[in-house]
C-alpha positions in Angstrom: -13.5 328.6 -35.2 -12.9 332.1 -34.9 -14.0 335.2 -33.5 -15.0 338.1 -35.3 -14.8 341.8 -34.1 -18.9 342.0 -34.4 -19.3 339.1 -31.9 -20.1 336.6 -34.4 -18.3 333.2 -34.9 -16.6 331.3 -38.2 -15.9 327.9 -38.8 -12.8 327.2 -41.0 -13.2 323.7 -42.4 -15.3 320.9 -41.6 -13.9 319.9 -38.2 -14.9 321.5 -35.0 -15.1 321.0 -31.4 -18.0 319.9 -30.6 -20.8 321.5 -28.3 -20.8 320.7 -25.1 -18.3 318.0 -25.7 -16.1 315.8 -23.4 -14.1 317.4 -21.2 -11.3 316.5 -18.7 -8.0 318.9 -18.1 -8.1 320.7 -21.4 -9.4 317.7 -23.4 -12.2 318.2 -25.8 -13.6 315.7 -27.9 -14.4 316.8 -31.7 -17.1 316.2 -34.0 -18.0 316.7 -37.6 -20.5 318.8 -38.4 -22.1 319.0 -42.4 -19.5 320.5 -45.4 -20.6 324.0 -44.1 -19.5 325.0 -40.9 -21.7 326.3 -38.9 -21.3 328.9 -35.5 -24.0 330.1 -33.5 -23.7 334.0 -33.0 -24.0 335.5 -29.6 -27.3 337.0 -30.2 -30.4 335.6 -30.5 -31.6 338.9 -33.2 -31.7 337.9 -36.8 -30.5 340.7 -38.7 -32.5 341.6 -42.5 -32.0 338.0 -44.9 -29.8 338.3 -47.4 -31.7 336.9 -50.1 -34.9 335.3 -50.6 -34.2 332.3 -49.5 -32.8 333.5 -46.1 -36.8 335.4 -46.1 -38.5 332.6 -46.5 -36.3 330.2 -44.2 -37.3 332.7 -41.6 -40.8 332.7 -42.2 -40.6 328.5 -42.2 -38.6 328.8 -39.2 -41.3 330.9 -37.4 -43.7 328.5 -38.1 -42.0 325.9 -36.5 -41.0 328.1 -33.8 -44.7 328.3 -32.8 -45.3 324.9 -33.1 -42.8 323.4 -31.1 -43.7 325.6 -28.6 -46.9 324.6 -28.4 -46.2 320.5 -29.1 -47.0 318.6 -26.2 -44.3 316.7 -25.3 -43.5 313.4 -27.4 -40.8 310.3 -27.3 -38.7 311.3 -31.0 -38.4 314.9 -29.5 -40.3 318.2 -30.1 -38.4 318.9 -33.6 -38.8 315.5 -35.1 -42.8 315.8 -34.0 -43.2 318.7 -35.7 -41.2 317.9 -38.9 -43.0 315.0 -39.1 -45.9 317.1 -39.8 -44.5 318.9 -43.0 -43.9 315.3 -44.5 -43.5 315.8 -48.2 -45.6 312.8 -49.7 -45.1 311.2 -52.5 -41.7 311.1 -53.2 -40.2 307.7 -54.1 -37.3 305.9 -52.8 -34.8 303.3 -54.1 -31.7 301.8 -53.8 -29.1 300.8 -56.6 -27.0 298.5 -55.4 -22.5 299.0 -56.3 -21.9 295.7 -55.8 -23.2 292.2 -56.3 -26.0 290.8 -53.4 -24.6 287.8 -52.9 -21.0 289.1 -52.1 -19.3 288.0 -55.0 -16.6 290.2 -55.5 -15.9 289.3 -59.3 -19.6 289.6 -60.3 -21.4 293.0 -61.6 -23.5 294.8 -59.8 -27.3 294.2 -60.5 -28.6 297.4 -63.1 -31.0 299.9 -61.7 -35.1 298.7 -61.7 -37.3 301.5 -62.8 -39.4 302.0 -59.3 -43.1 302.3 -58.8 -44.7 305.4 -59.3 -41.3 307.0 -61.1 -42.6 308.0 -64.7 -41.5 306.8 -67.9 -39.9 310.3 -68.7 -38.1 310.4 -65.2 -36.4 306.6 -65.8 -35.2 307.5 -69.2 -33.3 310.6 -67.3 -32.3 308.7 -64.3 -30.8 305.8 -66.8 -29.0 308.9 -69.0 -27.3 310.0 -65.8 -26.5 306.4 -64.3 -25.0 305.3 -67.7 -22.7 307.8 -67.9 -20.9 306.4 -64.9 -20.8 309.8 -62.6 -23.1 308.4 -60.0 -20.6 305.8 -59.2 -17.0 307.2 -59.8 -18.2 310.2 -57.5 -18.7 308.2 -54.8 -15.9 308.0 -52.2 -15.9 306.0 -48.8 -17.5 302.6 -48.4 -20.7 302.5 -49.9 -22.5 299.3 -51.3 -25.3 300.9 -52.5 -26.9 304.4 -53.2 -29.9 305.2 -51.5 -32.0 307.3 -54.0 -35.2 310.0 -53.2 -37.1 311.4 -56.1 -39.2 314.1 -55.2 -39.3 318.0 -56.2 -37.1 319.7 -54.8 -36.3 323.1 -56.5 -40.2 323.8 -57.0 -40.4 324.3 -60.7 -42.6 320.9 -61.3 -39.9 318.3 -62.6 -38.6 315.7 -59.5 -35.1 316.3 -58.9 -33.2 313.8 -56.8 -31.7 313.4 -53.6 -29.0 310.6 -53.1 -27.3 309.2 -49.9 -25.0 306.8 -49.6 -21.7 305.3 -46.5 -18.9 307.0 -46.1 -17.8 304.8 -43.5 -15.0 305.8 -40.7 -14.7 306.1 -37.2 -17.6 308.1 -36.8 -20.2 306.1 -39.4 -20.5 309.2 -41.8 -22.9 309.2 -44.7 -23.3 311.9 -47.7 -26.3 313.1 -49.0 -26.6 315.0 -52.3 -28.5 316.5 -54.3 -29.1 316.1 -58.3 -30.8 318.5 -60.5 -33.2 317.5 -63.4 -31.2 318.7 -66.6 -32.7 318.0 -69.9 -29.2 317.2 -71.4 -27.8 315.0 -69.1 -30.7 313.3 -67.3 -29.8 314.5 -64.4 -26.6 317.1 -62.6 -25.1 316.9 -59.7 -24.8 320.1 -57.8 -21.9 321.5 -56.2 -21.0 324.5 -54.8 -18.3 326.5 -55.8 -14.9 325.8 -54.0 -14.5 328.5 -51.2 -17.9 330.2 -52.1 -20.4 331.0 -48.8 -23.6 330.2 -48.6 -25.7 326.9 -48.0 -24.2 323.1 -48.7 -25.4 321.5 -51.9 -23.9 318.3 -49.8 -24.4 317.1 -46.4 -22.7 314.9 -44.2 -23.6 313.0 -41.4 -21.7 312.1 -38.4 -23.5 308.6 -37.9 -22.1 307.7 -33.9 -20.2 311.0 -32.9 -22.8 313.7 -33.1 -26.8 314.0 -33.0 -27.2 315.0 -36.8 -30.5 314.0 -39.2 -32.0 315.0 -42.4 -35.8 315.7 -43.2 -37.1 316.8 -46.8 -40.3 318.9 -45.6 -42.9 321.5 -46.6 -44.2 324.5 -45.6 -46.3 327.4 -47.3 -45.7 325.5 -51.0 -42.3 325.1 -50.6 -39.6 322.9 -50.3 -36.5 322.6 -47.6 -34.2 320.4 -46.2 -34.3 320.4 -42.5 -30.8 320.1 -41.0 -30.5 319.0 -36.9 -27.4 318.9 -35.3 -27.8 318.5 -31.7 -26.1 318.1 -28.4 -27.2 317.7 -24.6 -29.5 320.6 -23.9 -29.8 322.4 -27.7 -30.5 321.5 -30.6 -30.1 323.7 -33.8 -32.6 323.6 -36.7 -31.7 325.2 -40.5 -33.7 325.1 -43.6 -32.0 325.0 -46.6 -32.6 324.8 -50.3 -29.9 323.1 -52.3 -30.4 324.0 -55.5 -31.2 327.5 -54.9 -28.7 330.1 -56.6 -29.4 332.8 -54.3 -29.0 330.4 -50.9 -26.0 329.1 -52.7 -24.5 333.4 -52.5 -25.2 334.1 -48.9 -23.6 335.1 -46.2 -26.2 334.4 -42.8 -28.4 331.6 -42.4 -31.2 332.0 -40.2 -31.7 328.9 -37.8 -33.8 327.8 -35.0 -32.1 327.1 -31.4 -34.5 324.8 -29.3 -32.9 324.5 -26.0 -34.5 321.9 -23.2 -34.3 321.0 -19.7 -34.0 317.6 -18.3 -35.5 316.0 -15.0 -32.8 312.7 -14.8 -34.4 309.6 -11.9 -31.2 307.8 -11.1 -32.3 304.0 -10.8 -30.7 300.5 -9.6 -27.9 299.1 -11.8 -29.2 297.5 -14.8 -27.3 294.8 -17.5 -26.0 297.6 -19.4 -23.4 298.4 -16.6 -19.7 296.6 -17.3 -20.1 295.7 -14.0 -23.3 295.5 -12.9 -22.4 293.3 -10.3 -19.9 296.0 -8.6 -22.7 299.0 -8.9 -25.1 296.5 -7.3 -22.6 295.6 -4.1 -21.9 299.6 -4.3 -25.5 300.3 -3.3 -26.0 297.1 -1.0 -22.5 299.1 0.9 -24.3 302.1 0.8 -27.8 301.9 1.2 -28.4 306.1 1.0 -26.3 306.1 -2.3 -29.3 305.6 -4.9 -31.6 308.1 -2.6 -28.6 310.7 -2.5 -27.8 310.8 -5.9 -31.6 311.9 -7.1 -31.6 314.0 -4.5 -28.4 315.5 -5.9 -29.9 315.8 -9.7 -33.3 317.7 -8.5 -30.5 320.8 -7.3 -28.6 320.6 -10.8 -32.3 321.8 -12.5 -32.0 322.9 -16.2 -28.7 321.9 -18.0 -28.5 323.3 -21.8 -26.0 323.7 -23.8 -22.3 323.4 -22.3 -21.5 321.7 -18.7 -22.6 322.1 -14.7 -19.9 324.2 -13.8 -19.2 323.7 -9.4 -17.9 326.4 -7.2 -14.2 324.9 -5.6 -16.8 324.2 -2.7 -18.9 321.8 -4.5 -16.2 319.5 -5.1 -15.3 316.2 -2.9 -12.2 316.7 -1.1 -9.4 314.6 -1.7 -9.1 310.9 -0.4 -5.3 310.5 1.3 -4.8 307.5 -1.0 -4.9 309.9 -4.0 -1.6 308.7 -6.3 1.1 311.3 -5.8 1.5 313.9 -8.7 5.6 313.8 -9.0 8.1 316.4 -7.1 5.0 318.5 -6.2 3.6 316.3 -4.1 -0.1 315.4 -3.7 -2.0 316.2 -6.7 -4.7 318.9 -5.8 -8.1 318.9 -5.1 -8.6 321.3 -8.3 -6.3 319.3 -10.5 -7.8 316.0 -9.5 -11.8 317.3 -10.1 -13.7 315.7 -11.7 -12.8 312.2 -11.1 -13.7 310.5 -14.4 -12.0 310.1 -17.0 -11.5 311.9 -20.4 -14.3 310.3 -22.2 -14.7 309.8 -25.8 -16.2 311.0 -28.9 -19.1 309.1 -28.5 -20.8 310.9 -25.1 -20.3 313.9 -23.4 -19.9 315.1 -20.1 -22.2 317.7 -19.5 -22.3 317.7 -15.8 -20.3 316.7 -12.6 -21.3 317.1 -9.1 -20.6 315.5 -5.5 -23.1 313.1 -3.5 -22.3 312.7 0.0 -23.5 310.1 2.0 -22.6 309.6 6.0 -20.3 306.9 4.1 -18.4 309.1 2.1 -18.5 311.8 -0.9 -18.9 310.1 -3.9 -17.9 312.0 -7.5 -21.0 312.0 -9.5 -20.4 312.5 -13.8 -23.4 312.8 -15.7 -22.7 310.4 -19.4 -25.0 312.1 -22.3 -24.4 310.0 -25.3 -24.3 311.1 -28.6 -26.6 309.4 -31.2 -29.1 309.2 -28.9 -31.8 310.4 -31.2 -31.5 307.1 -33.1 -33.1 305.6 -29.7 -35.0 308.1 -28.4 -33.4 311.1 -25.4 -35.6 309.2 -22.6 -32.4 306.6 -23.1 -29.9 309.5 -23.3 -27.7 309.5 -20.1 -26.5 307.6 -17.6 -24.5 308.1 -14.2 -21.3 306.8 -12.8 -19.8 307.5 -9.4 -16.1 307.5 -8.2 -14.8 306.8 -4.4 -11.5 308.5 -5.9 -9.8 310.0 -9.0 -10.7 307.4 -11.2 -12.2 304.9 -9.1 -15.5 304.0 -10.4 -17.9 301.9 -8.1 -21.2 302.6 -9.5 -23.0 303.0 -13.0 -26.8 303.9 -13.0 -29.6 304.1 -16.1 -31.4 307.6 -15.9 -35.0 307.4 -17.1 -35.6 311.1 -17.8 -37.9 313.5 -19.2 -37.1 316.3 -20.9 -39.2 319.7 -21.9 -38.7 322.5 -24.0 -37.2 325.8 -22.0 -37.1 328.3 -25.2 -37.6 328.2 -29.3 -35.5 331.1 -30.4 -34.5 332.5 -33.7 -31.0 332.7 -34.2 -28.2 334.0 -37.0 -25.4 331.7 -38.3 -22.9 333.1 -39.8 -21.2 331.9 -42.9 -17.8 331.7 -43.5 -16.7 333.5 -46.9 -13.7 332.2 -47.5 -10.7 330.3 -46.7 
């Protein structure tokens, strides 16, 4: 990512670090976001669209805006509430499966079964596409099956289709693309030109590293794909349309930022701890601990996006039995803060604190992890204390609310080039 000279920011590629991500001496865990990169802009002001498209998104956008303002609060999230509202109906799913069901390595793959409610007219042009063997030799990664959607999506009356299918990896990435109804072929896939800006024709989801997901949707007659990628605090909404020429040329892409804060109840260990018998015995040691600690989390009030940053007086000071840092001695209260670890591309950090107790200070690191939406937030985060650097005796469940603070229209800018 870089900066430009008008105080926007540009991705380069489709790996960057990832908001509010884990964080311990310089470390920062990364997560990848869709095939376009995008960067939030300073400023909150979205400047005049660039085409039609980037209009309309706008308007769409302000729509939602309103309404997840005015959403009463609700388990899947104010976003996923409202989206859920725009429901496109109608639209027909089905899966082709690559390989055979029973495992058999050496058998073919069962053909395609014309579904229910998908016209004569459409199966002829799905069965002109699939026999031409593109759907499957475009298809990188470990899928088994393709996981088809047939439903309008360009607005001129024929049903286009949308296709997702495993990537596999670390991070549990899927693809999701989109196919065009073309009276020669059946059906097109669409791509966008190499290097060209403007909106994906392909989208990619980061299945255990990030907070991602995909909604087809309507508003005001038309038809978008609702992109969320999310982290502790924010999320960030964009409407997109992928087979739109003019979306396809642009450079800005008008999103929604919904940012949120969180009331966290820090309560007794639960099975989920590694050691739930150690974080019990922790508490029994120390019976203000649990009290402390939600005392502690009222004070840290609204975190969004990015992490509790402490004053060098907020910190615990350093126990003598601290391990020695080399020729200079004692490592330093600074150096040593926080007292977790690094973390991993799964969770973030977004806060650290003290608790002190008349036993003790205690280093307090709030765990947000990341796929939480396939739960629900109210399951988001939990706690872990440290007597020292790295010397965890406690792991609490949170059970904790969360409300929206501000809906605001943003800009993202585009990179336009390489």
């Amino acid at each position: 990512m870089r900066a430009l000279s008008n105080g926007t920011t540009r991705c380069s590629g489709t790996e960057t670090a990832a908001r509010g991500g884990s964080r311990s001496k310089g470390v920062r865990v990364a997560a990848w976001l869709p095939l376009v990169c995008l960067a939030l802009q300073a400023s909150a002001a979205v400047p005049a669209p660039a085409s039609p498209d980037a209009d309309d998104s706008t308007q769409a956008l302000r729509t939602l805006q309103q309404e997840i303002l005015a959403s009463p609060r609700d388990p899947r999230g104010p976003i996923q509430a409202v989206l859920a509202g725009h429901a496109i109906g109608g639209a027909i799913a089905f899966t082709v499966p690559l390989r055979d069901l029973d495992g058999d390595e050496d058998a073919p793959a069962p053909k395609p079964q014309q579904p229910a409610g998908m016209s004569d007219a459409e199966w002829q042009a799905f069965m002109r596409y699939w026999n031409t063997g593109v759907a499957v030799s475009n298809v990188d990664g470990e899928a088994s099956q393709l996981n088809y959607l047939l439903l309008d999506i360009d607005d001129d009356g024929q049903r286009d289709l949308a296709v997702d299918y495993y990537l596999g990896g670390t991070g549990l990435f899927s693809q999701l693309e989109v196919l065009q109804r073309d009276p020669v072929a059946g059906f097109r896939l669409v791509t966008t030109d190499e290097g060209a800006p403007g909106s994906p024709r392909a989208f990619t989801i980061n299945g255990r590293g990030s907070d991602q997901a995909i909604d087809w949707i309507r508003i005001a007659g038309r038809t978008w794909l609702a992109y969320r990628d999310g982290a502790y605090g924010q999320d960030v909404l964009t409407l997109h349309r992928p087979l739109s020429s003019a979306g396809a040329r642009r450079q800005h892409l008008p999103g929604l930022r919904v940012d949120y804060r969180y009331v966290h109840i820090a309560l007794p260990p639960d099975a989920q701890d590694d050691d739930v018998a150690g974080s019990r015995r922790a508490l029994a040691d120390d019976p203000q601990l649990l009290d402390a600690t939600n005392r502690q989390l009222q004070h840290l009030g609204r975190l969004s996006a990015g992490e509790y940053r402490l004053d060098s007086g907020q910190r615990c000071p350093l126990p003598p039995t601290a391990p020695e840092a080399g020729e200079g001695g004692q490592t330093s209260e600074a150096d040593a803060w926080p007292w977790r670890g690094a973390g991993h591309y799964t969770f973030d950090y977004p806060a650290d604190f003290r608790v002190r107790t008349r036993h003790g200070c205690y280093g307090a690191s709030l765990l947000s992890a990341r796929s939480s939406y396939q739960v629900s937030y109210e399951h988001c985060c939990r706690l872990e204390l440290y007597r020292a650097p790295g010397e965890r005796v406690a792991g609490l469940p949170l059970r904790t609310t969360r409300d929206v603070a501000r809906a605001e229209l943003i800009q993202l800018d585009l990179e336009d080039g390489g």
